[in-house]
N, CA, C and O atoms as a GROMACS GRO file, in nm:
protein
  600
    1UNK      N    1   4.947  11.540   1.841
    1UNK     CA    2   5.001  11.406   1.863
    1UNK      C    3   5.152  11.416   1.866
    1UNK      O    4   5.217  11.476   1.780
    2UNK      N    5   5.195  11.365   1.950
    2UNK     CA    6   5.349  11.372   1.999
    2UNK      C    7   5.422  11.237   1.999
    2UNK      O    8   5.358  11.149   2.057
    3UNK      N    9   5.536  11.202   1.950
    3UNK     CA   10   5.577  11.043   1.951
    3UNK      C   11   5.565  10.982   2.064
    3UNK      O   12   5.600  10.867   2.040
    4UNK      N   13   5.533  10.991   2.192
    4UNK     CA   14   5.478  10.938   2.242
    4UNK      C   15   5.328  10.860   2.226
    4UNK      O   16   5.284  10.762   2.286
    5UNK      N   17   5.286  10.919   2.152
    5UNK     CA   18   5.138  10.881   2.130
    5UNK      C   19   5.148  10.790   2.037
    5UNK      O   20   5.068  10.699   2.059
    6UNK      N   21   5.209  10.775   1.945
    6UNK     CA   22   5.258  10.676   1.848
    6UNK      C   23   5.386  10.595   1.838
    6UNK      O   24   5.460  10.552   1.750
    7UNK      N   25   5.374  10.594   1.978
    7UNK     CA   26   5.519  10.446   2.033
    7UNK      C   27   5.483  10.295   2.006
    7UNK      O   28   5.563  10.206   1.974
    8UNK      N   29   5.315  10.280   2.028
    8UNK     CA   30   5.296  10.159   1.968
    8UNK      C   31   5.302  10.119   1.853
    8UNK      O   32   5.312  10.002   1.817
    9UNK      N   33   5.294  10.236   1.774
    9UNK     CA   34   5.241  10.204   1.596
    9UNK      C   35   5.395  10.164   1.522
    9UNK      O   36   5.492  10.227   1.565
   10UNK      N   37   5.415  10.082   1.434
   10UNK     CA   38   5.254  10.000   1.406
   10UNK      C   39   5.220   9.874   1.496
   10UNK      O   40   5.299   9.797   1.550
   11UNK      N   41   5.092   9.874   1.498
   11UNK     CA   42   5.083   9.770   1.604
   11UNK      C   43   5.155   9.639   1.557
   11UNK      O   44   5.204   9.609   1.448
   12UNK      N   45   5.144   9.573   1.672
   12UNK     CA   46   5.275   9.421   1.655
   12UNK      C   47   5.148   9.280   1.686
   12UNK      O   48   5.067   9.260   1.775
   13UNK      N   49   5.187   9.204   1.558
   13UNK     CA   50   5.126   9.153   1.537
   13UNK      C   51   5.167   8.983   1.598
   13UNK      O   52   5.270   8.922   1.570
   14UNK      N   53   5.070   8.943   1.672
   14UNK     CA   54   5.062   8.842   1.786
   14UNK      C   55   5.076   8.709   1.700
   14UNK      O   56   5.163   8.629   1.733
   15UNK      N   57   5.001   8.684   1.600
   15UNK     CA   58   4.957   8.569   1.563
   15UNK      C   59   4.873   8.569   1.393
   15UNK      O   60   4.756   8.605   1.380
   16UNK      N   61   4.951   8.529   1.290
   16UNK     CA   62   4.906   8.486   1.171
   16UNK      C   63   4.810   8.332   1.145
   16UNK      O   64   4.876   8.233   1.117
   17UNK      N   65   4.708   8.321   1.152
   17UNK     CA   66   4.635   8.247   1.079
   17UNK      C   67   4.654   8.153   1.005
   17UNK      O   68   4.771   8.154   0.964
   18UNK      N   69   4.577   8.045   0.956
   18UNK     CA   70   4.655   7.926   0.822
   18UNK      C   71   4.538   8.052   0.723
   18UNK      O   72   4.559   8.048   0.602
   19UNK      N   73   4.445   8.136   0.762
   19UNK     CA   74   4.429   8.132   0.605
   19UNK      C   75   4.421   8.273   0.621
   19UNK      O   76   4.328   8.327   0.562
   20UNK      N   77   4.539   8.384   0.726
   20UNK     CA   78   4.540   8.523   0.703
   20UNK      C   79   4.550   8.596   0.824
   20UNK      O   80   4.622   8.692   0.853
   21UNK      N   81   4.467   8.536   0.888
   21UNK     CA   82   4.367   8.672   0.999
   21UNK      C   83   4.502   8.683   1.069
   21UNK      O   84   4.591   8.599   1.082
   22UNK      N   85   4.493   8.813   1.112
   22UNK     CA   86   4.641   8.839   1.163
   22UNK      C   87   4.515   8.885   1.337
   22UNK      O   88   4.410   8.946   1.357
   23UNK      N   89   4.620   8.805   1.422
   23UNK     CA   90   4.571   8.856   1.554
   23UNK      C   91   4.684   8.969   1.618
   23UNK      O   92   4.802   8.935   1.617
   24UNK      N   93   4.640   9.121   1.682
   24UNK     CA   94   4.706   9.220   1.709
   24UNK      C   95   4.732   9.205   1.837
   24UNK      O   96   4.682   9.107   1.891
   25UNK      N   97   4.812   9.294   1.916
   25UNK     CA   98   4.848   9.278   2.101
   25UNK      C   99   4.773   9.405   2.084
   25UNK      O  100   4.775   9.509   2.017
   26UNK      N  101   4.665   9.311   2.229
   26UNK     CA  102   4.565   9.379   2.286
   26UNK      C  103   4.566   9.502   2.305
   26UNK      O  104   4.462   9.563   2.279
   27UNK      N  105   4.689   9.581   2.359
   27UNK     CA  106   4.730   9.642   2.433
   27UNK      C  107   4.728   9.808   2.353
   27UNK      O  108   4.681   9.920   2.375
   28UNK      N  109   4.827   9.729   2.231
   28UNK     CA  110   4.808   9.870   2.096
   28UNK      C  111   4.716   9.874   2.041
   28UNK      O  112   4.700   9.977   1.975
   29UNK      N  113   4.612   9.777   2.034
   29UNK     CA  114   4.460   9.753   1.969
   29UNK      C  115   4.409   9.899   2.065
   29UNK      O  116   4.390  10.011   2.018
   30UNK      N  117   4.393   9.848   2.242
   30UNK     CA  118   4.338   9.918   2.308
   30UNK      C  119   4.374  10.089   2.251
   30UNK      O  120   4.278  10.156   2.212
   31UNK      N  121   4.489  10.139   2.250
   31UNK     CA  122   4.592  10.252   2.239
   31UNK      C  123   4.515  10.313   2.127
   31UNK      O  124   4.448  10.415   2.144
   32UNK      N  125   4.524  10.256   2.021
   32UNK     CA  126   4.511  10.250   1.878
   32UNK      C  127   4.341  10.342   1.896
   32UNK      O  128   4.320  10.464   1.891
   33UNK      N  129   4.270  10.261   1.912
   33UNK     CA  130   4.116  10.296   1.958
   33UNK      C  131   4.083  10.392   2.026
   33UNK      O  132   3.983  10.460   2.008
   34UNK      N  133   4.193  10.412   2.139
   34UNK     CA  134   4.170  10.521   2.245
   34UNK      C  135   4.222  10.677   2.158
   34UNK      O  136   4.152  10.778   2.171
   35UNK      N  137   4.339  10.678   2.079
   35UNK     CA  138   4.388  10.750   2.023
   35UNK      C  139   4.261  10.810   1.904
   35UNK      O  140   4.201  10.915   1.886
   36UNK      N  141   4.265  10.700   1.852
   36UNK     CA  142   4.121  10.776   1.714
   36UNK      C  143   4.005  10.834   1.789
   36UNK      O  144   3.937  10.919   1.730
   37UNK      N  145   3.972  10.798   1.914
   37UNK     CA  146   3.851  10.882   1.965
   37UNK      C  147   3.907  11.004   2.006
   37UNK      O  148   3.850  11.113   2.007
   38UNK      N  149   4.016  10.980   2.037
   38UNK     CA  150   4.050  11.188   2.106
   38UNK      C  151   4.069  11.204   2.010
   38UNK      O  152   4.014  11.313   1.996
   39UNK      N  153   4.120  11.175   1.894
   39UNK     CA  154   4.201  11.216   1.741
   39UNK      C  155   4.158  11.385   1.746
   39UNK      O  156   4.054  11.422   1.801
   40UNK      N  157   4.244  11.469   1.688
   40UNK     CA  158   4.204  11.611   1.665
   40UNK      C  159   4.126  11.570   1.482
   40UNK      O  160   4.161  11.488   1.398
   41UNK      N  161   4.039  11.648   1.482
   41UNK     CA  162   3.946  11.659   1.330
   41UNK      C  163   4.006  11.668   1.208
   41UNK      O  164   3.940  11.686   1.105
   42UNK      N  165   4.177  11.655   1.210
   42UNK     CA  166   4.248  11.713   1.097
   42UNK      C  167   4.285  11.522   1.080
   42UNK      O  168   4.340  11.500   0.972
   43UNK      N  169   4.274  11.460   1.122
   43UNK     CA  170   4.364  11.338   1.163
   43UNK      C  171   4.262  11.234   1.094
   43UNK      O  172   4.171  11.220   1.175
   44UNK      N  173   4.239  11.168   0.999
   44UNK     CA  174   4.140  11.071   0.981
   44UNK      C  175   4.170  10.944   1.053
   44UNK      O  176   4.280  10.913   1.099
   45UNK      N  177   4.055  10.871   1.060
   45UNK     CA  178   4.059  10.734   1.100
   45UNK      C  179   4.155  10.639   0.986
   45UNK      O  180   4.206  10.530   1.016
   46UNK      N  181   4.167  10.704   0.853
   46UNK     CA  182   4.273  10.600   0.772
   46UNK      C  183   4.368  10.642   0.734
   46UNK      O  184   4.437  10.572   0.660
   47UNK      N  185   4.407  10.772   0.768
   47UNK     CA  186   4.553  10.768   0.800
   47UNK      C  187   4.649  10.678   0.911
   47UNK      O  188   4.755  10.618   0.901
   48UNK      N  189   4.531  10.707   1.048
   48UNK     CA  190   4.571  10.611   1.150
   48UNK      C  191   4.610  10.469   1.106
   48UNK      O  192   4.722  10.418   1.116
   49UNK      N  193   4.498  10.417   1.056
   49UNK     CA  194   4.485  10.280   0.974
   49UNK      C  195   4.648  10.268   0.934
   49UNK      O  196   4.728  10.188   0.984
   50UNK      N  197   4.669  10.335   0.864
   50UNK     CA  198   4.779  10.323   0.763
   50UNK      C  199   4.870  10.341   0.844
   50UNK      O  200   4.940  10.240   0.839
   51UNK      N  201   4.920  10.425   0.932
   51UNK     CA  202   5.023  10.454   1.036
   51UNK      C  203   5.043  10.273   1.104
   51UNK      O  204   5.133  10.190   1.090
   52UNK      N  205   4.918  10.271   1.174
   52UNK     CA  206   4.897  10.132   1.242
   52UNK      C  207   4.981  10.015   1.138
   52UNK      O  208   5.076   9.954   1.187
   53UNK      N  209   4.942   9.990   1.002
   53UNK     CA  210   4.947   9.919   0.931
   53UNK      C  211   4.817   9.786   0.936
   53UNK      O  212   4.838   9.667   0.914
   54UNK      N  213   4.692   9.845   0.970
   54UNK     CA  214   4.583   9.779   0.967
   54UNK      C  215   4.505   9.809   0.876
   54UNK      O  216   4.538   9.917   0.827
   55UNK      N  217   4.385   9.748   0.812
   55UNK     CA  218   4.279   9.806   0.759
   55UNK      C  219   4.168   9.917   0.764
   55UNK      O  220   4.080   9.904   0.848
   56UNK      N  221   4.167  10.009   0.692
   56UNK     CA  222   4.086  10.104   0.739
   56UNK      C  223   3.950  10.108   0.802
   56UNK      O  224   3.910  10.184   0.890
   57UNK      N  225   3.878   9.997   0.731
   57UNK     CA  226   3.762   9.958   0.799
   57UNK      C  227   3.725   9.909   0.882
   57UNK      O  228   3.614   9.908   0.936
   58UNK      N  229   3.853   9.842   0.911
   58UNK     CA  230   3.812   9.738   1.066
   58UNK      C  231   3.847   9.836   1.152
   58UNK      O  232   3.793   9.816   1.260
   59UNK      N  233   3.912   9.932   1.150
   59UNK     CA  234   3.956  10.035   1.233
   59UNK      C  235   3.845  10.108   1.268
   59UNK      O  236   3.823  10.119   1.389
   60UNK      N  237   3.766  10.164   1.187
   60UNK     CA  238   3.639  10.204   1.190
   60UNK      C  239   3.549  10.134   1.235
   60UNK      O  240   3.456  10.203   1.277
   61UNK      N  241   3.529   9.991   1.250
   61UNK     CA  242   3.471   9.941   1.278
   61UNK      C  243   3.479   9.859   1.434
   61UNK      O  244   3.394   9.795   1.496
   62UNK      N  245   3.652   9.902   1.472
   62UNK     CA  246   3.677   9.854   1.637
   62UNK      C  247   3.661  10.010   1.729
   62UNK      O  248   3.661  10.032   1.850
   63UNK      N  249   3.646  10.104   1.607
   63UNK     CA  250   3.570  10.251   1.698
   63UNK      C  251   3.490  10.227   1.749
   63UNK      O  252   3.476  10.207   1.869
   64UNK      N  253   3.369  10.219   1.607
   64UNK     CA  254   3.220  10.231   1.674
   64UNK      C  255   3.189  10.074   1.725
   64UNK      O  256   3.073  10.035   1.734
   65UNK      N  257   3.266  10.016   1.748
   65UNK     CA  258   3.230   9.905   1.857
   65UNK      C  259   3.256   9.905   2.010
   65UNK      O  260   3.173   9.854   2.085
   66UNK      N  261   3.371   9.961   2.057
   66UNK     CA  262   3.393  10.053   2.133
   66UNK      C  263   3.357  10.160   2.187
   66UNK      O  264   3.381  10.179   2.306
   67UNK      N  265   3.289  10.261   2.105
   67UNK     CA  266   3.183  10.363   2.140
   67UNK      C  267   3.014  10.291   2.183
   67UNK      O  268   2.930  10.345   2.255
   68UNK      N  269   3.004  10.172   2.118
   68UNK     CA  270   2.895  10.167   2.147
   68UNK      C  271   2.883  10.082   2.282
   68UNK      O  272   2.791  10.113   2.358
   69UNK      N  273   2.973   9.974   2.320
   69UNK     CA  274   3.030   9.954   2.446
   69UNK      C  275   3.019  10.015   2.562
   69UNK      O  276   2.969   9.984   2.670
   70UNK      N  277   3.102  10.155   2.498
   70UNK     CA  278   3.088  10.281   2.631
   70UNK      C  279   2.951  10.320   2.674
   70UNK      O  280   2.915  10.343   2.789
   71UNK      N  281   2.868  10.327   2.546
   71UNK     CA  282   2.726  10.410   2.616
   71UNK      C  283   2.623  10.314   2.659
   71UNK      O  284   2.525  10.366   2.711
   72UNK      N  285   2.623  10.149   2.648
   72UNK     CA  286   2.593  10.026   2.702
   72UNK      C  287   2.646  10.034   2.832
   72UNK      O  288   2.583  10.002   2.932
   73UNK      N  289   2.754  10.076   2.832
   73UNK     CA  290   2.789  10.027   2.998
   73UNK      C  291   2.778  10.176   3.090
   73UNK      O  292   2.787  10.177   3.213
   74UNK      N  293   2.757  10.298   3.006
   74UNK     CA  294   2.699  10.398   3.076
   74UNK      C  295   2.528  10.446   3.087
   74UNK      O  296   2.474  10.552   3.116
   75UNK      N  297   2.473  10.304   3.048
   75UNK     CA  298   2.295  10.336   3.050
   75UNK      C  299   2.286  10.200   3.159
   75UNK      O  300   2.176  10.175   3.208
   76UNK      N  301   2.397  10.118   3.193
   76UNK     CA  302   2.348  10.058   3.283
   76UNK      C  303   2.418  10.097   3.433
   76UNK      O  304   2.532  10.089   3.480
   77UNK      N  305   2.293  10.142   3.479
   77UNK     CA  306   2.280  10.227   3.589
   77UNK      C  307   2.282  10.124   3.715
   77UNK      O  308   2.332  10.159   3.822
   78UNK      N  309   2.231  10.007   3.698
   78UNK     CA  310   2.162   9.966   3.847
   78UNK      C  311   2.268   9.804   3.822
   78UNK      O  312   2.304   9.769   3.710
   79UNK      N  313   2.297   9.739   3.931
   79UNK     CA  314   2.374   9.687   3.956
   79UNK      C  315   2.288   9.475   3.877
   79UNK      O  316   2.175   9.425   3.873
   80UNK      N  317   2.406   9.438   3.841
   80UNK     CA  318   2.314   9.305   3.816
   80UNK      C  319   2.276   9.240   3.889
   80UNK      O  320   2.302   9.272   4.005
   81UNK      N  321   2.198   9.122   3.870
   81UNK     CA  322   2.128   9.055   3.947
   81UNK      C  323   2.208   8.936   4.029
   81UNK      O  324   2.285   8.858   3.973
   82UNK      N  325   2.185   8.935   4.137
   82UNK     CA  326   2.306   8.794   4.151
   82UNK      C  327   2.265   8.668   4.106
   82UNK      O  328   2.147   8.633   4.105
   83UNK      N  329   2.376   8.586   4.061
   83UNK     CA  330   2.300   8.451   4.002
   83UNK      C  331   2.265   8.349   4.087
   83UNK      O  332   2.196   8.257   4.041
   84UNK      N  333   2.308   8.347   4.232
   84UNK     CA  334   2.232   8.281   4.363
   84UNK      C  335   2.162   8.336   4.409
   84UNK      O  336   2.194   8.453   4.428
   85UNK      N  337   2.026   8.293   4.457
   85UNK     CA  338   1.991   8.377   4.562
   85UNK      C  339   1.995   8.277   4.702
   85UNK      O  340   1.946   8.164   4.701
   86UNK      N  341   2.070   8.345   4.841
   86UNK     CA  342   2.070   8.270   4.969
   86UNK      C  343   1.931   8.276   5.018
   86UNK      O  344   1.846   8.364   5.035
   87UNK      N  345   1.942   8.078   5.044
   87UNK     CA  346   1.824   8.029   5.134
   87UNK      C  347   1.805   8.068   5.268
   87UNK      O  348   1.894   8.024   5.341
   88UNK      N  349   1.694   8.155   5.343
   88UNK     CA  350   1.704   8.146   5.445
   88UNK      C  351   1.609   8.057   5.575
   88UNK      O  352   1.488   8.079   5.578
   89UNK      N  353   1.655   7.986   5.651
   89UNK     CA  354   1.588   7.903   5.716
   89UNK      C  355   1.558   7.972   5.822
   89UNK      O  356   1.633   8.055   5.874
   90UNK      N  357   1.408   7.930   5.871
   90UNK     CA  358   1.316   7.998   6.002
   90UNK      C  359   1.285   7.865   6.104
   90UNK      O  360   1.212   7.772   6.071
   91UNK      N  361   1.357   7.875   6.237
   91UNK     CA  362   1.318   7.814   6.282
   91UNK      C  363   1.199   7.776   6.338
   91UNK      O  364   1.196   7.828   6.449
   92UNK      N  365   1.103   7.714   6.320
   92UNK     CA  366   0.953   7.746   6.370
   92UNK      C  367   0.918   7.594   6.379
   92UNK      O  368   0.980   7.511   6.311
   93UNK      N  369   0.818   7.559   6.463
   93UNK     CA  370   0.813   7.426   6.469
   93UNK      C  371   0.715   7.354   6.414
   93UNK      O  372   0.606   7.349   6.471
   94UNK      N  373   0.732   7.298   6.314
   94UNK     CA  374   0.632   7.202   6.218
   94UNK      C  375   0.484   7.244   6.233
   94UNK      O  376   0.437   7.241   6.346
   95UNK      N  377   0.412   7.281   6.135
   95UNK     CA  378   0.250   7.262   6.177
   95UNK      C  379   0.168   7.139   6.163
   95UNK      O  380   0.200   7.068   6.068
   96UNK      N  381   0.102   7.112   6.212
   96UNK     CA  382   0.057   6.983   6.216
   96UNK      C  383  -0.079   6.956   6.112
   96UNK      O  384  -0.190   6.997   6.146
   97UNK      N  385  -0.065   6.909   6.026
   97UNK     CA  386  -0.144   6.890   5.942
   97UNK      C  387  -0.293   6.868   5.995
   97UNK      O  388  -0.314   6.817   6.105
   98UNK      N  389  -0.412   6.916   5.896
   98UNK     CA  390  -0.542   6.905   5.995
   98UNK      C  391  -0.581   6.759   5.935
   98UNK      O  392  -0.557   6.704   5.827
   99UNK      N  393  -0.681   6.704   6.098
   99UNK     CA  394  -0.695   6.571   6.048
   99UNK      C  395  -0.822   6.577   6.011
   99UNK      O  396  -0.911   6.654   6.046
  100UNK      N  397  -0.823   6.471   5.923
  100UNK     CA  398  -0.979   6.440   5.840
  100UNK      C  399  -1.095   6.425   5.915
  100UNK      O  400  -1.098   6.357   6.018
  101UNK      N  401  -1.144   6.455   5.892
  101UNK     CA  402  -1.262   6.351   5.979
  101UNK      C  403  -1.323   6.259   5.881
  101UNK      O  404  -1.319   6.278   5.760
  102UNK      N  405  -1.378   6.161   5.934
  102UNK     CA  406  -1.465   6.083   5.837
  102UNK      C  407  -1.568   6.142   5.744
  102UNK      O  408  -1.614   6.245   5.794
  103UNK      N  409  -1.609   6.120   5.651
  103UNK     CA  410  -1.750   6.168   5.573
  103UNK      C  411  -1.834   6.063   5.643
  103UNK      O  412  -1.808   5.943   5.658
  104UNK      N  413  -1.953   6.139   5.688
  104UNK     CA  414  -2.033   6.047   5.707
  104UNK      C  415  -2.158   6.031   5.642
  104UNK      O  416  -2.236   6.119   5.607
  105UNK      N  417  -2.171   5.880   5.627
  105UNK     CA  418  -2.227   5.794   5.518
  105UNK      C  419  -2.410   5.775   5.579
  105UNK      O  420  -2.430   5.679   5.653
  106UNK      N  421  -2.532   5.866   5.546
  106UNK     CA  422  -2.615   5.866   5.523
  106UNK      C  423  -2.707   5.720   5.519
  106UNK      O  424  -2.733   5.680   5.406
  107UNK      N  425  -2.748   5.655   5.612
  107UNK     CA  426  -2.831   5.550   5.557
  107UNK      C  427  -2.927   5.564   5.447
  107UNK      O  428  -2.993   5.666   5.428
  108UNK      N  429  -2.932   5.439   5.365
  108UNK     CA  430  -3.024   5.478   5.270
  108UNK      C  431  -3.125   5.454   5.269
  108UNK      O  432  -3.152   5.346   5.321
  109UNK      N  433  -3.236   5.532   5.216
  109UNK     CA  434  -3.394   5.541   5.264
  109UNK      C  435  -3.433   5.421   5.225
  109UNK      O  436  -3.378   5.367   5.129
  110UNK      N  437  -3.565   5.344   5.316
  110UNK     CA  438  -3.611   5.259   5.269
  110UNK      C  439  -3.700   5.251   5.116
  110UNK      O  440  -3.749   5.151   5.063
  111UNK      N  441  -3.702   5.374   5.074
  111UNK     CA  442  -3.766   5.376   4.931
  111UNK      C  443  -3.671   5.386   4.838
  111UNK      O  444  -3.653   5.497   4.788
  112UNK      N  445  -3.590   5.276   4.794
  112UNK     CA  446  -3.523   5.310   4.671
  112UNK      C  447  -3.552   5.404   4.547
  112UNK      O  448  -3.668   5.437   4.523
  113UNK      N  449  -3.456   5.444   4.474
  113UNK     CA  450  -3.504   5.466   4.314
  113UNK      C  451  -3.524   5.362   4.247
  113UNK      O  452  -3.453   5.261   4.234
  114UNK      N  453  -3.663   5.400   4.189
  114UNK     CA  454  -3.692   5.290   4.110
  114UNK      C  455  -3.609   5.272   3.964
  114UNK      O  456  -3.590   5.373   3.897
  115UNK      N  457  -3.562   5.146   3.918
  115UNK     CA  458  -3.465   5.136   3.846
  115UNK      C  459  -3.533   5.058   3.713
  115UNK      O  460  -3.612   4.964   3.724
  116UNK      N  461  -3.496   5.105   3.609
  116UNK     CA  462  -3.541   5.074   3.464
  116UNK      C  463  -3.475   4.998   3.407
  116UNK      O  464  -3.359   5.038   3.409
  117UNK      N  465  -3.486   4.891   3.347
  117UNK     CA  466  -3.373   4.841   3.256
  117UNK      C  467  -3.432   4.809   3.082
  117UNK      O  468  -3.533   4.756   3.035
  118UNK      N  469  -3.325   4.864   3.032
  118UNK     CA  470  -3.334   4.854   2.875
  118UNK      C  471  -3.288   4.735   2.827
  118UNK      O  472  -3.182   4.710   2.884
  119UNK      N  473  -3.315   4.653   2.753
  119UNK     CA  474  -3.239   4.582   2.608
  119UNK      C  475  -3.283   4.582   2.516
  119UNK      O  476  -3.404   4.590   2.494
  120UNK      N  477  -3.171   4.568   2.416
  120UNK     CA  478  -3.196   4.589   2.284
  120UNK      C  479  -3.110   4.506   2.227
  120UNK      O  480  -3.004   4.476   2.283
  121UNK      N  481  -3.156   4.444   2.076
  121UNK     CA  482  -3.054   4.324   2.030
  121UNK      C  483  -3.070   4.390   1.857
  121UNK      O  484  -3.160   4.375   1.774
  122UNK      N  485  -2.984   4.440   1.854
  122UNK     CA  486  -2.974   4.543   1.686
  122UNK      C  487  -2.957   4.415   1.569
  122UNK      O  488  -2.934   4.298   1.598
  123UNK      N  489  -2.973   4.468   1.431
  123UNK     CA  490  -2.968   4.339   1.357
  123UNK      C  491  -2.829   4.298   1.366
  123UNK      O  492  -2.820   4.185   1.316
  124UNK      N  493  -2.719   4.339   1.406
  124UNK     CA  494  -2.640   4.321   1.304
  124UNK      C  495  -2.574   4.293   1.431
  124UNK      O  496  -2.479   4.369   1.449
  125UNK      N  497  -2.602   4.174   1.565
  125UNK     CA  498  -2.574   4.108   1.615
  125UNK      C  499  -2.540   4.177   1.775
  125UNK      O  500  -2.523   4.111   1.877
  126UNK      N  501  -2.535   4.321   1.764
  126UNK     CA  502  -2.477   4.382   1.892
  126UNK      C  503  -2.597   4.393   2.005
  126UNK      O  504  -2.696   4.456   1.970
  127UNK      N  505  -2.596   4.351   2.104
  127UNK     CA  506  -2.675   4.353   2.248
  127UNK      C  507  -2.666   4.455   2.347
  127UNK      O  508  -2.586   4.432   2.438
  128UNK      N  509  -2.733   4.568   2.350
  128UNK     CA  510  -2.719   4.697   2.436
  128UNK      C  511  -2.836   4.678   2.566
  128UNK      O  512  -2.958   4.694   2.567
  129UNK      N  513  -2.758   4.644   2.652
  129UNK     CA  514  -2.825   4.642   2.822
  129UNK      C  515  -2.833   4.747   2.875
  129UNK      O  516  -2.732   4.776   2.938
  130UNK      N  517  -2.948   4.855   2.878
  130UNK     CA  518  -2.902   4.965   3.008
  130UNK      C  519  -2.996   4.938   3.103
  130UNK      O  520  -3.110   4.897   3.083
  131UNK      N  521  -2.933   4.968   3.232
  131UNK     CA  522  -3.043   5.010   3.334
  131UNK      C  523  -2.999   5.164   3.428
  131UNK      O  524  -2.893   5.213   3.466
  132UNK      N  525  -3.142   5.200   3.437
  132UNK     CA  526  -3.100   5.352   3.480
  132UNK      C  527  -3.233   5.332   3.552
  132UNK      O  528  -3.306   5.234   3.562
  133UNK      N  529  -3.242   5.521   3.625
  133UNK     CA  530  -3.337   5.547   3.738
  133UNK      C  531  -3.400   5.614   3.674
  133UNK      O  532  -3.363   5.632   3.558
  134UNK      N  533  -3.545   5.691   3.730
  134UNK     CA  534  -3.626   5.714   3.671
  134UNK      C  535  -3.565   5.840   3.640
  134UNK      O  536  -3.590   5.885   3.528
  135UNK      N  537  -3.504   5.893   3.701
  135UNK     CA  538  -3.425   6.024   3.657
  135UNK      C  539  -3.354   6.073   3.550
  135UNK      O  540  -3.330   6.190   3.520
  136UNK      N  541  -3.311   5.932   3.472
  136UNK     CA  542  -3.260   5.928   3.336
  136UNK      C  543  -3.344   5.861   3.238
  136UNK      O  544  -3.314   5.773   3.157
  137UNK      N  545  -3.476   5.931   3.267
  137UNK     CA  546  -3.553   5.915   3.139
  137UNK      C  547  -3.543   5.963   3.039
  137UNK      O  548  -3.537   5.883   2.945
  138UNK      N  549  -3.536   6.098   3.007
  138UNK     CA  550  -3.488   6.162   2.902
  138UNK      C  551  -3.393   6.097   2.818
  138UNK      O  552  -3.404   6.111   2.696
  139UNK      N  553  -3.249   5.986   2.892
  139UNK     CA  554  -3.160   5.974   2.816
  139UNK      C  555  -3.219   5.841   2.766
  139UNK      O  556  -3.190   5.812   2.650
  140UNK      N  557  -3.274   5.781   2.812
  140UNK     CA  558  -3.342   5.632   2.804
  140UNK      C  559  -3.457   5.684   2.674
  140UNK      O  560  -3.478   5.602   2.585
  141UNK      N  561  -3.500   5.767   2.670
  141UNK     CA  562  -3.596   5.812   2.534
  141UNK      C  563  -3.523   5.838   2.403
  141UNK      O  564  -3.556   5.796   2.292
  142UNK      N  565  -3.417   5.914   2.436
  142UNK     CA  566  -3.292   5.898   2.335
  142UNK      C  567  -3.260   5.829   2.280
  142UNK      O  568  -3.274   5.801   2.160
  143UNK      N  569  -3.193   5.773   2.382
  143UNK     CA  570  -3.149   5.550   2.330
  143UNK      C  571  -3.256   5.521   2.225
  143UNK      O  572  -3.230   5.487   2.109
  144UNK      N  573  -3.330   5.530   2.256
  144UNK     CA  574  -3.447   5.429   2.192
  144UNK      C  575  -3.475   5.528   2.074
  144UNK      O  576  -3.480   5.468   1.967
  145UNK      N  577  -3.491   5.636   2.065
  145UNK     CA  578  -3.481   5.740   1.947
  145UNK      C  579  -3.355   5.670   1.854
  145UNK      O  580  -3.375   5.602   1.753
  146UNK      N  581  -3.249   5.696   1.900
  146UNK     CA  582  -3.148   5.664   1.852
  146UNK      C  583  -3.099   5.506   1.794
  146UNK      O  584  -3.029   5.470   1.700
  147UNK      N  585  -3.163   5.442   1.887
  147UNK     CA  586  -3.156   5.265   1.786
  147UNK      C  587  -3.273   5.268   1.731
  147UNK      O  588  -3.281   5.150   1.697
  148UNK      N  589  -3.404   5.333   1.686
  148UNK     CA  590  -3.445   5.348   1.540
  148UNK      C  591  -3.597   5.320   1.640
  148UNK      O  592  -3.676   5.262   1.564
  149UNK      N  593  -3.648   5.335   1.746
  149UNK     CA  594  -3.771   5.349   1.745
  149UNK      C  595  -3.838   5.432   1.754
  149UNK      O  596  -3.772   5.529   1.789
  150UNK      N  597  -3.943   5.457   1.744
  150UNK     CA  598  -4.050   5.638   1.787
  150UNK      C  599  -4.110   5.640   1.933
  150UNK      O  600  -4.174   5.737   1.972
   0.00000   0.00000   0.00000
């Protein structure tokens, strides 16, 4: 390390806080960071600290935030996504919707279903009217199971 390398230090401090935090220029922050990663092995991270006139830990701690930065932005390989994607219009000329045809409506046989009708008048004042086809006998045996006859 040559005084050049330590022209910024100690870093210069931008902006004091009402209750401390001292904000640093970006610039020797950047320097500062770049310097401790080449650092030769004889050189600790809190000597730097101390040269800087910063804390040792945050120093350590704007490393490996920075290192981990680097290998985030060197595992992303493939480009992002764009946040528009362009509409493209085809000129083609309208399809024409298919038209309905009518349903057609079956006359009904001259033999109706023959149709059943129930009543029932329970004690307790309620009046149950059904009428059904012979087809809903089963449920019509129910009913009547069910409001209490055999």
């Amino acid at each position: 390390m040559d005084s050049d390398d330590l022209s910024f230090l100690p870093l210069k401090v931008i902006h004091v806080g009402a209750n401390g935090k001292r904000t640093y220029d970006p610039e020797g922050k950047r320097c500062l960071i770049e310097l401790c990663r080449a650092r030769p092995r004889k050189v600790s991270i809190s000597r730097m600290a101390l040269q800087a006139g910063v804390n040792a830990n945050q120093l350590r701690k704007l490393v490996r935030g920075a290192d981990a930065k680097k290998v985030v932005a060197a595992t992303r390989s493939e480009p992002p996504m764009p946040a528009f994607v362009p509409v493209v219009t085809i000129d083609t000329p309208p399809v024409a919707a298919p038209t309905t045809i009518p349903a057609h409506r079956e006359v009904a046989s001259a033999a109706a279903p023959a149709r059943a009708r129930l009543s029932a008048r329970l004690p307790n004042g309620v009046v149950i009217d059904l009428e059904c086809s012979v087809q809903d006998a089963p449920r019509v045996k129910a009913m009547i199971v069910a409001l209490g006859g055999s």
